[in-house]
C-alpha positions as CSV (number, residue, x, y, z in Angstrom):
1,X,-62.8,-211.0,66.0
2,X,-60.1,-213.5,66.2
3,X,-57.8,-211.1,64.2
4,X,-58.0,-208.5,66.8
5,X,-57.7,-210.5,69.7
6,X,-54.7,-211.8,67.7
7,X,-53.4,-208.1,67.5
8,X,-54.5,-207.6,71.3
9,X,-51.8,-210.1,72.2
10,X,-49.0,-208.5,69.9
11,X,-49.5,-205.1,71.6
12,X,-49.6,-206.9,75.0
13,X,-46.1,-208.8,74.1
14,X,-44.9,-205.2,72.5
15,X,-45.7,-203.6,75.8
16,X,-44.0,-205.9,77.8
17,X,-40.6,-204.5,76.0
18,X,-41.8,-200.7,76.5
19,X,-41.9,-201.8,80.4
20,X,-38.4,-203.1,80.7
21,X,-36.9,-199.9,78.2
22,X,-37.3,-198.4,81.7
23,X,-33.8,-200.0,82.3
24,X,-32.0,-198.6,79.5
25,X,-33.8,-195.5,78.5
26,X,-34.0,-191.8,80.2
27,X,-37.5,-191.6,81.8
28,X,-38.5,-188.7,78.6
29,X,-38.0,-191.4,75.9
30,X,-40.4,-194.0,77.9
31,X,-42.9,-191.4,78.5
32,X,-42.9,-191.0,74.7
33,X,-42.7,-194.6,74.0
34,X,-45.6,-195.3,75.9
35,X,-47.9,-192.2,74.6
36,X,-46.7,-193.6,70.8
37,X,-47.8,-196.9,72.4
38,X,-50.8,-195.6,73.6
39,X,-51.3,-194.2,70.2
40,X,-50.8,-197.2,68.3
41,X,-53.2,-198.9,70.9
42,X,-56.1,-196.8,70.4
43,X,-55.7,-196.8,66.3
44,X,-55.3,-200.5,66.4
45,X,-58.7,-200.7,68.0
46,X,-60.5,-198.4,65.5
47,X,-59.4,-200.6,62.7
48,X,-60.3,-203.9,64.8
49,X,-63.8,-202.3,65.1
50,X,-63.9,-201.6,61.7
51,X,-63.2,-204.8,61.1
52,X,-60.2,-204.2,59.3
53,X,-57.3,-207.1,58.9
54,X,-54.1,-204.3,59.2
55,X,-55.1,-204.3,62.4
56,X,-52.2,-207.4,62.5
57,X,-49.7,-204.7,61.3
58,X,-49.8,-202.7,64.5
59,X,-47.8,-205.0,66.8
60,X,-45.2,-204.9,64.4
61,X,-45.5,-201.3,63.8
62,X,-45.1,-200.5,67.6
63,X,-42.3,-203.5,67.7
64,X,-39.9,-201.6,64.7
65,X,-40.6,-197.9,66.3
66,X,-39.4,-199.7,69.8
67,X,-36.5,-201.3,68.4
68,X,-35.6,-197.9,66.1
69,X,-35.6,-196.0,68.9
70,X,-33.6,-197.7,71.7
71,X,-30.9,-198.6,68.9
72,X,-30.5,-195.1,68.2
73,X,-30.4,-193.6,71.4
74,X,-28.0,-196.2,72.0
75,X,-25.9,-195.2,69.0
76,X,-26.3,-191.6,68.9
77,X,-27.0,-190.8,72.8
78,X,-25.3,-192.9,74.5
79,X,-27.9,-194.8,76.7
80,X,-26.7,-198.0,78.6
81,X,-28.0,-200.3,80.9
């Protein structure tokens, strides 16, 4: 159980960055964001009730997709603070 409460606090800290994309991002990409968060929330925990340890993975899986897509809607669409 520690593992998951572990990956609990990773989504948490993720989360925290999906909140303040509100300040760069049109309000379509954080509605997305947050369903993919959502998402990602709800798979991680299946696998922490399965007992599973790549539960750990799915902080850092929501952290890459956040960080992919606010660099390229930054580079390709032009979003800005």
């Amino acid at each position: 159980m520690a593992v998951a409460g572990v990956a609990a606090l990773g989504m948490l800290f993720v989360g925290f960055f999906y909140v303040a994309s509100g300040l760069v991002a049109p309000a379509w990409a954080i509605v997305a964001l947050w369903i993919v968060w959502l998402a990602l929330a709800w798979y991680g925990f299946r696998l922490a009730r399965a007992g599973s340890y790549l539960v750990l993975g799915i902080p850092v899986l929501a952290g890459a997709i956040w960080f992919l897509v606010l660099t390229v809607g930054e580079q390709a669409l032009g979003w800005q603070a």
